[in-house]
C-alpha positions in Angstrom: 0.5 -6.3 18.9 3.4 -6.2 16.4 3.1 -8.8 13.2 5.4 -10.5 11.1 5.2 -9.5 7.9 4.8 -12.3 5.9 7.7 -12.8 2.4 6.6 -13.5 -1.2 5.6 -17.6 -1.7 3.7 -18.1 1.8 0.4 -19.3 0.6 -1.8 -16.5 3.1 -0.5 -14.0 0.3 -2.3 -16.1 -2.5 -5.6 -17.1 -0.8 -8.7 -15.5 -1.2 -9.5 -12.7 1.4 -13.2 -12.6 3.0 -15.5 -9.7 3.0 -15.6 -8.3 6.8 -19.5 -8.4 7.6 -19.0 -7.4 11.3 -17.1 -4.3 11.1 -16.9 -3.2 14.7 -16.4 -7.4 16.5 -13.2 -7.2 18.6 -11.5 -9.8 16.0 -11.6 -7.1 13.5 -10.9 -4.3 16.1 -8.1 -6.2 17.1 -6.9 -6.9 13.5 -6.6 -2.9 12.9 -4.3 -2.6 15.7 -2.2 -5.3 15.1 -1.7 -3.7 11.3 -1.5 -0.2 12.5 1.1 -1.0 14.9 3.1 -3.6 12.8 2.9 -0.7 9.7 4.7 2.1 12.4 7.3 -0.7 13.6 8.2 -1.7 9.8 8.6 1.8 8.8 5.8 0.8 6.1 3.2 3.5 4.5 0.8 0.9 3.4 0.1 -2.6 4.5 -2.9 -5.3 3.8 -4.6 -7.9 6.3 -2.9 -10.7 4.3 0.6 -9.8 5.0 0.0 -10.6 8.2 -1.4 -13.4 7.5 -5.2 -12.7 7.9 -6.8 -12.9 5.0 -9.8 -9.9 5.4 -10.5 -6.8 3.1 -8.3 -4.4 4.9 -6.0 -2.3 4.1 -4.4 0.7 5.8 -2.5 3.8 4.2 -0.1 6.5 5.9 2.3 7.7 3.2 4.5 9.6 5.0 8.6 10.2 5.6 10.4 7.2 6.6 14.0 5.3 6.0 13.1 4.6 2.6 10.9 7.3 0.9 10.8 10.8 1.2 7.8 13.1 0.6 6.5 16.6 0.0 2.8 16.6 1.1 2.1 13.7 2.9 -1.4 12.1 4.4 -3.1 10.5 7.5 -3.6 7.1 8.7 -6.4 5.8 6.7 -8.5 2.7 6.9 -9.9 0.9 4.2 -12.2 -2.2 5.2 -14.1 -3.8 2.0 -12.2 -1.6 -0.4 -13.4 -1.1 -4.2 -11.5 1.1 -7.1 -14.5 2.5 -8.5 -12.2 5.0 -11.1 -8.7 4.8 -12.5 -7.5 7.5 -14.7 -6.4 6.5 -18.2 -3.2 9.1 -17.5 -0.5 6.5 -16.0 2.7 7.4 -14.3 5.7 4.9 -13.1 7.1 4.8 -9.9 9.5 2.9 -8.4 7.7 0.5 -5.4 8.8 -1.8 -2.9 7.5 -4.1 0.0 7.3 -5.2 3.1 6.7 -8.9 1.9 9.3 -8.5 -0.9 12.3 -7.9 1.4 11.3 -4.8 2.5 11.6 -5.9 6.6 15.2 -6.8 5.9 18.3 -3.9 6.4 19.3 -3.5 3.1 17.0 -6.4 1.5 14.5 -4.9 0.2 13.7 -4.7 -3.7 12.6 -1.4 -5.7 11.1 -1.8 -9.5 9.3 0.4 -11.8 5.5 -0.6 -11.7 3.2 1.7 -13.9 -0.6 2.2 -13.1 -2.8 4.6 -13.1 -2.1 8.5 -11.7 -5.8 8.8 -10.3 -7.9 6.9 -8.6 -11.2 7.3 -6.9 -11.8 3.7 -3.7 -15.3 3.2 -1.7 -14.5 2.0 1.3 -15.8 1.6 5.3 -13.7 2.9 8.1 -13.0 1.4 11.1 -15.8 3.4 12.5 -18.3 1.7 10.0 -18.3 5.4 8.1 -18.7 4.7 4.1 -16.4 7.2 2.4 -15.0 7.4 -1.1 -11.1 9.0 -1.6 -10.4 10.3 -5.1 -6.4 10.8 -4.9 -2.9 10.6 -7.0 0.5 10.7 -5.9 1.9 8.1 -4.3 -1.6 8.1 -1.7 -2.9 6.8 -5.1 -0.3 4.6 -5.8 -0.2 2.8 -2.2 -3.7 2.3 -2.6 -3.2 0.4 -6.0 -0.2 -1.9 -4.1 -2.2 -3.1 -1.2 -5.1 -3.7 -3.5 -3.1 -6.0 -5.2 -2.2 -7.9 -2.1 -6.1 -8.2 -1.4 -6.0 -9.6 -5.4 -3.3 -12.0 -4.5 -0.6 -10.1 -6.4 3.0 -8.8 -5.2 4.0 -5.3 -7.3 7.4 -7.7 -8.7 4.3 -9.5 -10.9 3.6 -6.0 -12.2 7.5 -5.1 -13.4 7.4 -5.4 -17.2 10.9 -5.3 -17.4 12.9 -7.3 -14.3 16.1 -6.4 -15.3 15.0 -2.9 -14.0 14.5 -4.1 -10.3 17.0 -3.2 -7.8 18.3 -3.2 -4.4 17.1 -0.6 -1.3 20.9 0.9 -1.5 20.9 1.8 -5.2 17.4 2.7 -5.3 18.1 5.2 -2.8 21.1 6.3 -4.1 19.9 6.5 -7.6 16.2 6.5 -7.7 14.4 7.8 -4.6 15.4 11.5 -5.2 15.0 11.7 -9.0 12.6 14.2 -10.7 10.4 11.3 -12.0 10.5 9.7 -9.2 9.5 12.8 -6.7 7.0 14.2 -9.2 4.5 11.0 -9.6 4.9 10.6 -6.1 4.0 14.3 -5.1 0.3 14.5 -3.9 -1.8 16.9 -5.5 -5.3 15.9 -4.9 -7.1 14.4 -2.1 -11.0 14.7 -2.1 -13.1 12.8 0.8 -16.3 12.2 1.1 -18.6 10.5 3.6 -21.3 8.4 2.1 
């Protein structure tokens, strides 16, 4: 089933999201569907539980090509379920990020800003299989990683903009922004080590 993504001030974004203990019950089966599908109907490369308004430690990642970012080397579908950031690099890079919960389901709506975190990071995580793994990546696999975390912290990337006069609108930022050198270069990925656990 398709979602609604859920916008910036409903309260599932801000509650705390439960560990999943059952990995493979047919709520939680169910639950990766429902955000697979609703990611490929958005046009999203990242999306967390809570944005549909189930508030669960998932997330899922497919950075790929779509109406508003453009890649190089792109990945999979991945599944992250009980997610941990075990290693961030202390190299940081900025890239400009939007959302499907900051406007980014609306033609035209959606909001871009410069968030800067770490280039590298290294998650533990179960797949939807019940398979531990670990992913040590950069690039913006690395960087949608870091985002949806956040949504499972009960942050939206806007709280992460140091400077807000910065943000803009989907138009100019891919008019302006989305083709830049910067902008292409801390997105490009470079590294992406699996390993089962």
């Amino acid at each position: 089933m398709i979602r609604r993504v859920i916008q910036a001030g409903h309260p599932n974004l801000k509650k705390p999201n439960k560990v999943v203990k059952d990995l493979k019950s047919p709520k939680i089966r169910q639950l990766i569907k429902d955000l697979r599908n609703t990611l490929y109907k958005t046009g999203l490369i990242g999306i967390a539980s809570p944005q549909i308004g189930e508030n669960y430690m998932i997330i899922i990642t497919h950075p790929r090509t779509t109406k508003a970012r453009a890649f190089g080397k792109v990945d999979k579908l991945r599944i992250y379920i009980n997610p941990k950031i075990i290693f961030k690099s202390k190299k940081e890079n900025l890239i400009y990020e939007g959302c499907g919960s900051v406007g980014g389901n609306i033609d035209d709506g959606a909001i871009f800003g410069p968030v800067v975190r770490p280039a590298i990071i290294e998650v533990e995580a179960f797949d939807e299989k019940g398979n531990k793994f670990s992913l040590r990546c950069d690039g913006i696999l690395a960087r949608v990683i870091q985002h949806e975390m956040d949504h499972l912290n009960g942050f939206e990337f806007i709280e992460r903009v140091s400077d807000l006069s910065l943000i803009i609108m989907e138009p100019f930022y891919k008019k302006s922004i989305r083709n830049s050198k910067e902008q292409r270069e801390n997105c490009k990925i470079n590294k992406i080590e699996y390993k089962k656990l």
